[in-house]
KEPAVEX-999629 format. One record per atom (N, C-alpha, C): x, z, y negated. Coordinates in steps of 0.02 Angstrom, whole numbers, padded with zeros to 5 digits, always signed. Example, Ala and Ser with C-alpha at 12.3 -4.5 7.8 and 13.67 -1.06 7.14 Angstrom:
<rs>
+00660+00390+00284+00615+00390+00225+00660+00390+00165+00642+00354+00112+00684+00357+00053+00645+00394-00002
</rs>
This chain:
<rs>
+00675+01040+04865+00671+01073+04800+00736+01109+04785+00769+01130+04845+00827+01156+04828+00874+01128+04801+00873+01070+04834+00938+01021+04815+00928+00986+04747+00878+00995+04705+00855+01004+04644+00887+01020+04589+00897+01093+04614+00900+01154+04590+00987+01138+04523+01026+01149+04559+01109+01139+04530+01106+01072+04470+01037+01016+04480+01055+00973+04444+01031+01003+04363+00975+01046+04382+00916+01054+04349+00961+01128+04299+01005+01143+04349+01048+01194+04290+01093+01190+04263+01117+01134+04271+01159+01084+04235+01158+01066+04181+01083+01030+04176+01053+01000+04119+01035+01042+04076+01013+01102+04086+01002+01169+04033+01076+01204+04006+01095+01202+04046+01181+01207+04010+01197+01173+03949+01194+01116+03975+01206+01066+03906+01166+01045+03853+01107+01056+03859+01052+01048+03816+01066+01130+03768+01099+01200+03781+01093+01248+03779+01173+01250+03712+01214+01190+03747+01276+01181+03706+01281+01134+03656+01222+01091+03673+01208+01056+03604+01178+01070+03567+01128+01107+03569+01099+01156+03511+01150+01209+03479+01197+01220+03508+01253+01267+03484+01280+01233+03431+01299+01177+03440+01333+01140+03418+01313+01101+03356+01239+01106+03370+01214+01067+03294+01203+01133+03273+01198+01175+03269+01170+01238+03220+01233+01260+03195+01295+01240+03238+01361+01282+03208+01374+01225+03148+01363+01170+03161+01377+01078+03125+01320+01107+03049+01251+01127+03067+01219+01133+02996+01238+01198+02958+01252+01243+02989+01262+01322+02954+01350+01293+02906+01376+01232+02940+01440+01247+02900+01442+01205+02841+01395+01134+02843+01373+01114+02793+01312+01151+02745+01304+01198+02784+01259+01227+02716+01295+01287+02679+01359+01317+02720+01392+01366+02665+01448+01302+02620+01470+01238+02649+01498+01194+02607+01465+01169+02562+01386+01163+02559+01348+01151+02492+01341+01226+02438+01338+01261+02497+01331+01330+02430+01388+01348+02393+01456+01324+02448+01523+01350+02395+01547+01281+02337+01519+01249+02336+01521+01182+02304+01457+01186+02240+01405+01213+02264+01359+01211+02219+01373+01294+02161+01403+01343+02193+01426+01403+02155+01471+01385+02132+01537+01340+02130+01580+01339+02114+01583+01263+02044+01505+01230+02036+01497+01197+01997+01520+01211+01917+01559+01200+01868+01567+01222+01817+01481+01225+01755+01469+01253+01724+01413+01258+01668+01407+01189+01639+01356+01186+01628+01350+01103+01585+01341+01120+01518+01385+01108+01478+01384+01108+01400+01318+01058+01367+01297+01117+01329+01205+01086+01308+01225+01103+01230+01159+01071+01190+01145+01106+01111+01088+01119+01129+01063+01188+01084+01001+01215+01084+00963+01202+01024+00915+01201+01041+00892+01224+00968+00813+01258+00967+00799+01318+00910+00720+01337+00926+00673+01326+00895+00627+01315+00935+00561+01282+00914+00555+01346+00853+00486+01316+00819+00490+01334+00735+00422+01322+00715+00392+01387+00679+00344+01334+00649+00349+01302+00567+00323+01242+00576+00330+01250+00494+00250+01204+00486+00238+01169+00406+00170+01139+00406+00195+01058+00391+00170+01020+00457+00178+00948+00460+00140+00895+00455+00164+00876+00391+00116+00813+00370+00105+00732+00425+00052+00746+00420+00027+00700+00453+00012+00617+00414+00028+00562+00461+00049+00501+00413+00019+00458+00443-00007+00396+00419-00032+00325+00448+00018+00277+00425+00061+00249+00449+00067+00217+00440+00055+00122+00440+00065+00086+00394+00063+00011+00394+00082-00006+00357+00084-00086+00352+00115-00137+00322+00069-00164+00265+00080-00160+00185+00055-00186+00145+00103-00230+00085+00043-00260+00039+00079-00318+00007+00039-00297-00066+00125-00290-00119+00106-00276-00180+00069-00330-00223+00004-00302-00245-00026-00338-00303-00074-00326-00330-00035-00355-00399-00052-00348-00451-00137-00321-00487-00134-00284-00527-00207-00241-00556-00237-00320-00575-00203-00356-00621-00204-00412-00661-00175-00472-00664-00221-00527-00636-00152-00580-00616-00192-00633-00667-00166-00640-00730-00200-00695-00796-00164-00773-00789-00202-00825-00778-00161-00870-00799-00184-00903-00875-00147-00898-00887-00163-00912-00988-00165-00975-00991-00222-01005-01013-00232-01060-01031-00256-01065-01105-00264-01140-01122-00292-01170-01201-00359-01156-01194-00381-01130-01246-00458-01135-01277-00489-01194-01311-00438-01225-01332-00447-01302-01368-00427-01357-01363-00417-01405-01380-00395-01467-01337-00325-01462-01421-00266-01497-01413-00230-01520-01460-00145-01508-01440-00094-01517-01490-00029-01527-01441+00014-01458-01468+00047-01449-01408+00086-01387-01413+00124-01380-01455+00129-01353-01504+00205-01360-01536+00256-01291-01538+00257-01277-01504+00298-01192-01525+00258-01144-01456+00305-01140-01419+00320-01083-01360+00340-01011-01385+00325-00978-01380+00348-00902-01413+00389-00850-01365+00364-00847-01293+00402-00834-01258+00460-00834-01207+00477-00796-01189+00529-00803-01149+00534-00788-01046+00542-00843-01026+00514-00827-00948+00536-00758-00928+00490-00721-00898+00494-00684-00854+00516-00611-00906+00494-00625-00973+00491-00563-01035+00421-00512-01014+00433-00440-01016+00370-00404-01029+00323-00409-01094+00268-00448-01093+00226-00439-01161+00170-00394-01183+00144-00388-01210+00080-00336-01227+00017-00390-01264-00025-00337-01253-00096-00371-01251-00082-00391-01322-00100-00437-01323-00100-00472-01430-00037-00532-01425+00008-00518-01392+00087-00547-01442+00048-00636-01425+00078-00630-01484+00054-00728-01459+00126-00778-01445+00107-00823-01391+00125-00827-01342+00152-00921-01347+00117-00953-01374+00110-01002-01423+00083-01029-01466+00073-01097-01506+00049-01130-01538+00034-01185-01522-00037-01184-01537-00056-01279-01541-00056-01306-01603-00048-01347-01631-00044-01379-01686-00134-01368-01711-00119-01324-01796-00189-01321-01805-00214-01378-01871-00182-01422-01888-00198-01455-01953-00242-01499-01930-00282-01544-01876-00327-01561-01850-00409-01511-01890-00378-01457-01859-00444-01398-01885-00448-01386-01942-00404-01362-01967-00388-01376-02056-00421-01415-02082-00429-01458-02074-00437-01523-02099-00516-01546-02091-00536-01527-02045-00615-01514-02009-00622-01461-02048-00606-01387-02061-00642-01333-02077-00659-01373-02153-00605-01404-02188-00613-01425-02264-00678-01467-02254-00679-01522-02221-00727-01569-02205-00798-01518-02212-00796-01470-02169-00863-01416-02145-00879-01401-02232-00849-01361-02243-00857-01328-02324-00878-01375-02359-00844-01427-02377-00872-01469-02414-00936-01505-02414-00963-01522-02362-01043-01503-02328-01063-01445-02345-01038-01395-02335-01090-01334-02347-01103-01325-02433-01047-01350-02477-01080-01336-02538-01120-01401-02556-01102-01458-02530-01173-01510-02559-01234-01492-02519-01231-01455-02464-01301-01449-02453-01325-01375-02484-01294-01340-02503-01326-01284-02539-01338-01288-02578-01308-01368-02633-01316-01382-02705-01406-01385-02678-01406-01438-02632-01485-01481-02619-01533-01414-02608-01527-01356-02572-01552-01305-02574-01572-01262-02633-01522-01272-02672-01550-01227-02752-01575-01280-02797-01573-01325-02785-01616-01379-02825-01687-01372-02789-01696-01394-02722-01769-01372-02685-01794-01324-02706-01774-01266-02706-01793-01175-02743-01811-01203-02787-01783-01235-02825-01811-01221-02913-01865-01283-02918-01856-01352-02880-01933-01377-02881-01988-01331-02860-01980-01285-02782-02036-01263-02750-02071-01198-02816-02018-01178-02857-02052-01130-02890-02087-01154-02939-02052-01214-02976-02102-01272-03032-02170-01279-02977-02168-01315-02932-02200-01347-02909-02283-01298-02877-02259-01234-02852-02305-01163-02868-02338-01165-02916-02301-01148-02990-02360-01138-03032-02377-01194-03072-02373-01250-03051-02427-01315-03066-02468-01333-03012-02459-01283-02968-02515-01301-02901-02585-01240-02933-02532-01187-02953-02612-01135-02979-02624-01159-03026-02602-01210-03054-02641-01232-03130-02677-01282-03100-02681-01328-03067-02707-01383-03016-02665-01435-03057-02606-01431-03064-02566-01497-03093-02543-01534-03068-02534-01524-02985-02489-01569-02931-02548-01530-02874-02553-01570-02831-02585-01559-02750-02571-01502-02735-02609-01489-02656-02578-01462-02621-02524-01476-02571-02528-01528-02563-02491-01587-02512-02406-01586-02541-02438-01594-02619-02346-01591-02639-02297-01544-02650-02364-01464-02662-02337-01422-02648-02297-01401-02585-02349-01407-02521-02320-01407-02445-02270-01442-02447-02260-01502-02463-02211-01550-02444-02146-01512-02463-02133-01487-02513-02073-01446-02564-02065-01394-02504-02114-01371-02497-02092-01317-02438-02064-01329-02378-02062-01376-02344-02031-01404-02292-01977-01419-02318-01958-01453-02380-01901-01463-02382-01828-01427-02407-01868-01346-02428-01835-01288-02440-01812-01291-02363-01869-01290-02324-01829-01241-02271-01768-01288-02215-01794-01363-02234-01769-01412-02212-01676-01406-02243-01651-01406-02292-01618-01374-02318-01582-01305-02303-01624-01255-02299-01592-01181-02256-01555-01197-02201-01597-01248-02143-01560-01260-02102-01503-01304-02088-01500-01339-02137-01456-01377-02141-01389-01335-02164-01391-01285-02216-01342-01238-02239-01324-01207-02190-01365-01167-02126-01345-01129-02079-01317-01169-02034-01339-01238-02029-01297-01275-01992-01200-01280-02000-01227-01300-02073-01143-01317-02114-01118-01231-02085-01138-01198-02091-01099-01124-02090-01106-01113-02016-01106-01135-01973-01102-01118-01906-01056-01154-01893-01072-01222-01913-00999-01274-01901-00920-01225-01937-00921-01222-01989-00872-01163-02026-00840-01118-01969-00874-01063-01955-00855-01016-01905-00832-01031-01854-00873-01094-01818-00835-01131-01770-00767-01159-01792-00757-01179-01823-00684-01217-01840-00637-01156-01857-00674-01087-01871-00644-01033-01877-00609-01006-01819-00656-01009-01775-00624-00991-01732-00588-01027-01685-00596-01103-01684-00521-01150-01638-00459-01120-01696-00452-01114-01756-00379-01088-01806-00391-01053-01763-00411-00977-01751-00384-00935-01692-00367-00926-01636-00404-01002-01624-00367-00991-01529-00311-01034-01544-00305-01075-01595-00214-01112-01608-00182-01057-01598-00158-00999-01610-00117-00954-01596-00138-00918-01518-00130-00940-01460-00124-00925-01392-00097-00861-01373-00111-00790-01375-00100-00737-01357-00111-00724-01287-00064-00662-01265-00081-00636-01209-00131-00585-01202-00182-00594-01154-00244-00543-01145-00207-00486-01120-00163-00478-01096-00145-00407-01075-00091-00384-01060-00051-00301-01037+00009-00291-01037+00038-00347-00979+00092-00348-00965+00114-00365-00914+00201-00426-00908+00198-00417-00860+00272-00489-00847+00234-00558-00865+00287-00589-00889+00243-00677-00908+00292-00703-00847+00266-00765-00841+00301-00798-00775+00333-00864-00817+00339-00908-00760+00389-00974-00792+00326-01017-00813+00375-01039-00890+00336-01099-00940+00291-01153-00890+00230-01159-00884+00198-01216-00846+00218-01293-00897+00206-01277-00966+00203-01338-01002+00260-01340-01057+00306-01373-01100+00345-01366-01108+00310-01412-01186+00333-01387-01253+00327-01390-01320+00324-01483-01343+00261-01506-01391+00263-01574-01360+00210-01631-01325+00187-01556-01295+00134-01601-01227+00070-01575-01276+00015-01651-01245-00045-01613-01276-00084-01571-01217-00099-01513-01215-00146-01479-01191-00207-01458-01206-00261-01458-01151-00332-01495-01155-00365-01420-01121-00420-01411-01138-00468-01352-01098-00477-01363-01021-00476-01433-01000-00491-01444-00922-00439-01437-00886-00385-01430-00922-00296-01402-00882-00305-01354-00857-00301-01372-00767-00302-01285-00724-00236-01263-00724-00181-01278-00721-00129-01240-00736-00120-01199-00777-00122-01220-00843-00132-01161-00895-00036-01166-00904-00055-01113-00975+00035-01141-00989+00090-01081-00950+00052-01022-00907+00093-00977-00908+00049-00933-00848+00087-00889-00817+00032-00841-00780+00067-00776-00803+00023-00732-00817+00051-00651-00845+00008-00613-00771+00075-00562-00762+00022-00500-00706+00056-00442-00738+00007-00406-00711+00020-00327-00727+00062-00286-00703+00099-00260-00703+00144-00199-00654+00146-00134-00682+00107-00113-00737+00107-00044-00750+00033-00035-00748-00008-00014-00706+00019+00008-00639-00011-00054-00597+00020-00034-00511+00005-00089-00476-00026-00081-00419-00045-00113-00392-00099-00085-00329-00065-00107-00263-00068-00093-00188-00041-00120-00144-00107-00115-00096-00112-00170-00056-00167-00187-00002-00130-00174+00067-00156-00123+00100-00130-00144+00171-00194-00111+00205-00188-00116+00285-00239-00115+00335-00222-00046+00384-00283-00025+00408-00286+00038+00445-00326+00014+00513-00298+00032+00566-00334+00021+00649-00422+00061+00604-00448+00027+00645-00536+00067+00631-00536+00133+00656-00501+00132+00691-00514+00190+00759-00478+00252+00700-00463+00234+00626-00433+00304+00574-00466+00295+00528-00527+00255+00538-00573+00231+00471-00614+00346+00478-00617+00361+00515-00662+00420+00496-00638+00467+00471-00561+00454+00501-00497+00542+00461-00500+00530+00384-00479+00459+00381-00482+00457+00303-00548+00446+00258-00602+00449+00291-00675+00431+00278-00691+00518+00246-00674+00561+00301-00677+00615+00294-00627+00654+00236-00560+00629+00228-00536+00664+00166-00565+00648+00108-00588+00560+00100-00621+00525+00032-00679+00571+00040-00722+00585+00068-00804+00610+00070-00805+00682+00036-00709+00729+00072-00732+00786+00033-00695+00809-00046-00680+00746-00081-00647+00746-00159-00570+00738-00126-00531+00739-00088-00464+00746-00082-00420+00683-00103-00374+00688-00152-00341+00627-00163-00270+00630-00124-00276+00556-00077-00231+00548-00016-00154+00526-00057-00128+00561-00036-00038+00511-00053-00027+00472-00024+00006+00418-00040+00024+00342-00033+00070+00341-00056+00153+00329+00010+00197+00308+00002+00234+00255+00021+00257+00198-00014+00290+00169-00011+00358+00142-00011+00399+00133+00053+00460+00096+00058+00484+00018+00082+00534+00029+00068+00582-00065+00083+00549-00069+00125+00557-00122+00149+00559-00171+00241+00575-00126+00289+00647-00091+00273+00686-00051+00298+00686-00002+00315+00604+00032+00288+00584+00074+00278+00652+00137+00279+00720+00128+00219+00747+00167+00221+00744+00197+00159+00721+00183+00085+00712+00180+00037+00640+00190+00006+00638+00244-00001+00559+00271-00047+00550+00228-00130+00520+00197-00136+00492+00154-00183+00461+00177-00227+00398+00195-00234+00363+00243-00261+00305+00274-00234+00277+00323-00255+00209+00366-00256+00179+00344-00280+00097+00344-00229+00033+00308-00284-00006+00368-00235-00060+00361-00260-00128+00375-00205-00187+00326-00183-00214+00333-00144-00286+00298-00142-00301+00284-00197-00337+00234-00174-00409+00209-00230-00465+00198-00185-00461+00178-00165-00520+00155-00135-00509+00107-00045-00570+00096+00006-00551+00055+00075-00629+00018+00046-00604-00050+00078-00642-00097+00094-00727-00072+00142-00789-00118+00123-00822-00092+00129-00864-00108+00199-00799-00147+00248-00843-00189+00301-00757-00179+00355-00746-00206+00412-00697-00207+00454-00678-00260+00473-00643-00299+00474-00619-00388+00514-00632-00383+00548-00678-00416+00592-00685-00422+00672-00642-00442+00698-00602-00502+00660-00539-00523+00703-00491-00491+00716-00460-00415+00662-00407-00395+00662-00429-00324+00708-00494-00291+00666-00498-00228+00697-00491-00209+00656-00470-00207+00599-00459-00158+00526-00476-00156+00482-00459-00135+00446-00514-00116+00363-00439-00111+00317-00449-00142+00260-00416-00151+00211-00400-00085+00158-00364-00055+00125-00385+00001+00079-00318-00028+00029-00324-00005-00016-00307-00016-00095-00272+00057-00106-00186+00053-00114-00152+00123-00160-00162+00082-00237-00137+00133-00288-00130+00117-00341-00049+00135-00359-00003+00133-00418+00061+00185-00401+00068+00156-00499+00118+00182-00522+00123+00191-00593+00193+00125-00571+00210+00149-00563+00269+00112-00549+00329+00098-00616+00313+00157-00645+00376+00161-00686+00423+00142-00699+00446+00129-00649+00532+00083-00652+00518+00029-00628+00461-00011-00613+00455-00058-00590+00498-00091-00523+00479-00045-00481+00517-00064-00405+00448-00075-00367+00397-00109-00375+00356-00144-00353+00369-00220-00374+00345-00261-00319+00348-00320-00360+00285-00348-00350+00231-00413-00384+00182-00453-00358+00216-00488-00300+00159-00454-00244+00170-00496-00182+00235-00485-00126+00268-00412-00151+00313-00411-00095+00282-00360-00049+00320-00362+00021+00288-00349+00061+00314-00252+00072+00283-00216+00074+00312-00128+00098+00294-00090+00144+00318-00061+00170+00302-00001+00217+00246+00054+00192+00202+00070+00212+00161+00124+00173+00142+00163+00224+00157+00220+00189+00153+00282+00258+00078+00342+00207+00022+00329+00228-00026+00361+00183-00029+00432+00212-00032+00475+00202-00054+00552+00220-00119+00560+00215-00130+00582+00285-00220+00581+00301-00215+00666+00307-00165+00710+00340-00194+00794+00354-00113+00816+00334-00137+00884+00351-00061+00931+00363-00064+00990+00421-00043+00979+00460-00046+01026+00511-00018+01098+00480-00065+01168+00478-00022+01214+00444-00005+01236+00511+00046+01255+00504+00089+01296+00539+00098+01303+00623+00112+01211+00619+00113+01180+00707+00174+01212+00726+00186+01206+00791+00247+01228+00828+00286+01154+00847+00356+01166+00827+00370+01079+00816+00471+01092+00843+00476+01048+00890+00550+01052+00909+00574+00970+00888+00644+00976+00879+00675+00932+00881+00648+00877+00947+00642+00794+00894+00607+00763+00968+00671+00740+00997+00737+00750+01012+00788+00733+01058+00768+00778+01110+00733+00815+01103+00726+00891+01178+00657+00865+01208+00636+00811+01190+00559+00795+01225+00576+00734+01282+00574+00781+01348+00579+00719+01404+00546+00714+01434+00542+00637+01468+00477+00640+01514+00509+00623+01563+00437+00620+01618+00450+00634+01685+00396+00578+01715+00376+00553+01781+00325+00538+01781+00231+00597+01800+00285+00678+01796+00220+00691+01807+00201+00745+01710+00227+00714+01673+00222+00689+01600+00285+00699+01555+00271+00738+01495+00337+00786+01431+00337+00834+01466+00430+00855+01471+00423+00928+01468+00483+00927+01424+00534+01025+01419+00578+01013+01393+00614+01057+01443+00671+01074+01419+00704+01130+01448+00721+01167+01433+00689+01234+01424+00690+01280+01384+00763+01331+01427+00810+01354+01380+00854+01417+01387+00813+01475+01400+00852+01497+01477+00841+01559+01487+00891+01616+01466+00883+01677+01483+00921+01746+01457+00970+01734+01491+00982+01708+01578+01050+01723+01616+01098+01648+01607+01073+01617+01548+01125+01559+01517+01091+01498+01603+01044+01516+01621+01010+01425+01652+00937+01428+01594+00928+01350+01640+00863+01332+01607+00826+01310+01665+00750+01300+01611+00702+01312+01666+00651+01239+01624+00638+01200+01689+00591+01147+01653+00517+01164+01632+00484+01151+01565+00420+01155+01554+00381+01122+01512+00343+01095+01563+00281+01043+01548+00262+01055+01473+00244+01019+01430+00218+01006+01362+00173+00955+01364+00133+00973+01306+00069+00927+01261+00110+00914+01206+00119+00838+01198+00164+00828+01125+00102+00794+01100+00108+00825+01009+00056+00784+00964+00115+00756+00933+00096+00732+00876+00119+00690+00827+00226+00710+00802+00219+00627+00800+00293+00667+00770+00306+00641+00718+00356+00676+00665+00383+00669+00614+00456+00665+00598+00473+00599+00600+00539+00605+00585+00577+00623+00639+00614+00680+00620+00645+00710+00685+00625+00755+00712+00566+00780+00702+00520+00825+00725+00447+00804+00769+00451+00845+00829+00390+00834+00878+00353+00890+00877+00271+00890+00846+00226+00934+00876+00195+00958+00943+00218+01010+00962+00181+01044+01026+00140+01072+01031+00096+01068+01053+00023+01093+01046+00007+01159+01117+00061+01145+01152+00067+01174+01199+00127+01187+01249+00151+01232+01251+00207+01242+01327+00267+01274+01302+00265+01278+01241+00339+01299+01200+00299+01355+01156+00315+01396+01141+00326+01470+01090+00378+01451+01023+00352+01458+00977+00401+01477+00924+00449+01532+00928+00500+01506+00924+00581+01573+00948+00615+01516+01022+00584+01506+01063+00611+01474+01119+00659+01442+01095+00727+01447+01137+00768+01381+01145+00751+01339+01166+00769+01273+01142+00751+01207+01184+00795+01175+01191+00835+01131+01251+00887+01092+01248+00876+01019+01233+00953+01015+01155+00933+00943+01137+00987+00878+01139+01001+00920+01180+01083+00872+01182+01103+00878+01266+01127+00857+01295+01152+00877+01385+01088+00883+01421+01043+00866+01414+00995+00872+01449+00990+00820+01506+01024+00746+01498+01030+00701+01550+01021+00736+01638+01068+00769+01654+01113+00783+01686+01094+00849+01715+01048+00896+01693+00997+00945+01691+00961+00958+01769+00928+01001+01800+00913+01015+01864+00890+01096+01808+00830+01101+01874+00766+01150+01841+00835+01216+01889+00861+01262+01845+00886+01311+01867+00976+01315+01838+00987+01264+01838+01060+01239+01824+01080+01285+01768+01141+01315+01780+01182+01338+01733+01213+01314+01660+01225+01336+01601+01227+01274+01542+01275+01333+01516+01301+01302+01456+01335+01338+01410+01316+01301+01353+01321+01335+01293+01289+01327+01234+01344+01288+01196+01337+01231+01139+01392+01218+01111+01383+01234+01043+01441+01273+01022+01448+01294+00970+01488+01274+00900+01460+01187+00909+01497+01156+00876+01424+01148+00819+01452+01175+00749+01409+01193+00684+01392+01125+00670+01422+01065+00662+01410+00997+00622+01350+00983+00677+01347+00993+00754+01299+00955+00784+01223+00985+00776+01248+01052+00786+01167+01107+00761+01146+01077+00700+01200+01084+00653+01164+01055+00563+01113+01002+00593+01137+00955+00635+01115+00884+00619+01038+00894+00647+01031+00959+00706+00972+00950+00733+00924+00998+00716+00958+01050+00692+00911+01134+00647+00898+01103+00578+00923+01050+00550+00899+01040+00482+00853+01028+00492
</rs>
């Protein structure tokens, strides 16, 4: 055991100098991380503070302008065109007439009609004046009864024949009025279908022209179901929704309409329900059938707490931001983000109105890290507006 001994204190020696040795090895890398990590310069950030203000809330989708009124004008009568009145793609009003069919066909028939109606009215006041002879030689017993009746049938045989002639009349009255082809209503006329010349017939589905409406105009687009109740609930309590519409590009506001009305069932195939804006469209920057952006307003949040959404980062354990502290670091904190607008994000939670929030340099960020503020005015404008 003795001879043990010298090996056995040997080995504690050195086991005694290598622990020296790693503790002197970590104590000097850890004052070389602290004089490296103190001697880090500030990370230049933009701030900006949360705010409240009241934020409208939006649905957006994709709809397609059309028309209140889409007419295609056709003939009422059969005969040949002679005279076009308008001009493609002119605004017209309800009345202007639009063309002509050639009416001397009818003319010519209405004369035919009349002239019937006075030989048979002659035969009618001649009947009258037998049936009244023919009366009082029946109370004298001078003629039958038989020949009396007979006179009477042929009064009335006669009446109808006059109401005939005069129905025919009115009728021919009214093809002269549909020879002059008017437009039923305001609106744009489209391109000539038939061209001056041709005969046109009542069984023509083309028709010579199509007119639609654009003052005012309606746009169709679709809502997920799963928002059929927000807006169920503004229609149910009188509220009329705004409906706005832009380009493709959605960079360009088009016009203002509101609701009218949603469809009364859901596509099974799509999932959605259809609803109808209306819009005046004044300047006519709607068109039939083009396609727009529509952003409808279902609520308004009064007085949410809302930061710039460049300061909303996530993480995988969710949003937070990084809020400025008093000794110029920041400190990370978890958020509930609702809805955003534009350049604005609702917080529902984790941020205070007044807080700084960082919206710029945040990449590069560590929960404690030192910052400096930049005090360059054009970049604040762009994110405090």
């Amino acid at each position: 055991m003795n001879a043990h001994t010298p090996f056995h204190r040997r080995l504690d020696f050195w086991l005694v100098i290598l622990i020296i040795a790693v503790t002197l090895g970590l104590g000097r890398q850890l004052i070389v991380f602290k004089k490296n990590h103190q001697s880090a310069p500030p990370t230049a950030v933009v701030v900006a503070k949360a705010r409240t203000r009241d934020v409208p809330v939006y649905l957006s989708a994709l709809g397609s302008v059309t028309p209140t009124r889409t007419i295609t004008v056709r003939t009422q009568i059969n005969g040949q065109l002679i005279r076009v009145l308008f001009h493609e793609g002119q605004m017209v009003k309800a009345g202007d007439v639009l063309a002509e069919i050639d009416p001397r066909p009818y003319e010519a028939q209405l004369l035919q009609y009349e002239g019937q109606l006075l030989r048979d009215q002659a035969l009618l006041d001649n009947a009258l004046v037998d049936l009244k002879r023919y009366k009082t030689l029946w109370r004298q017993d001078s003629v039958s009864q038989q020949t009396y009746a007979t006179q009477q049938s042929l009064v009335k045989q006669y009446q109808g024949t006059v109401k005939t002639d005069q129905g025919l009349i009115e009728a021919v009255k009214v093809n002269l009025i549909y020879c002059r082809i008017t437009s039923p209503t305001d609106g744009r006329i489209g391109l000539r279908l038939v061209d001056p010349g041709n005969v046109v017939q009542v069984s023509d589905t083309n028709g010579i022209a199509v007119v639609t409406t654009l003052n005012p105009i309606t746009v169709l687009f679709s809502i997920p179901e799963d928002n059929i109740p927000e807006v169920m609930e503004q229609i149910n309590a009188g509220k009329i929704l705004r409906v706005e519409a832009f380009d493709r590009q959605q960079n360009e506001q088009l016009a203002v309409g509101r609701l009218v009305t949603l469809d009364n069932q859901i596509d099974p195939t799509t999932g959605t329900v259809k609803l109808r804006a209306i819009f005046d469209n004044a300047q006519n920057r709607l068109f039939p059938s083009q396609f727009v952006n529509i952003q409808l307003l279902v609520n308004t949040l009064p007085q949410a707490t809302v930061v710039p959404t460049a300061a909303v980062q996530n993480s995988t354990k969710g949003a937070f931001v990084y809020v400025l502290n008093k000794d110029s670091t920041v400190s990370t904190k978890p958020i509930t983000v609702g809805v955003t607008v534009g350049d604005d994000t609702v917080i529902t939670s984790g941020v205070s109105p007044g807080q700084s929030v960082v919206v710029m340099g945040g990449d590069n960020l560590v929960d404690g890290a030192a910052v400096i503020t930049d005090s360059d005015t054009k970049r604040k404008r762009r994110f405090f507006a």
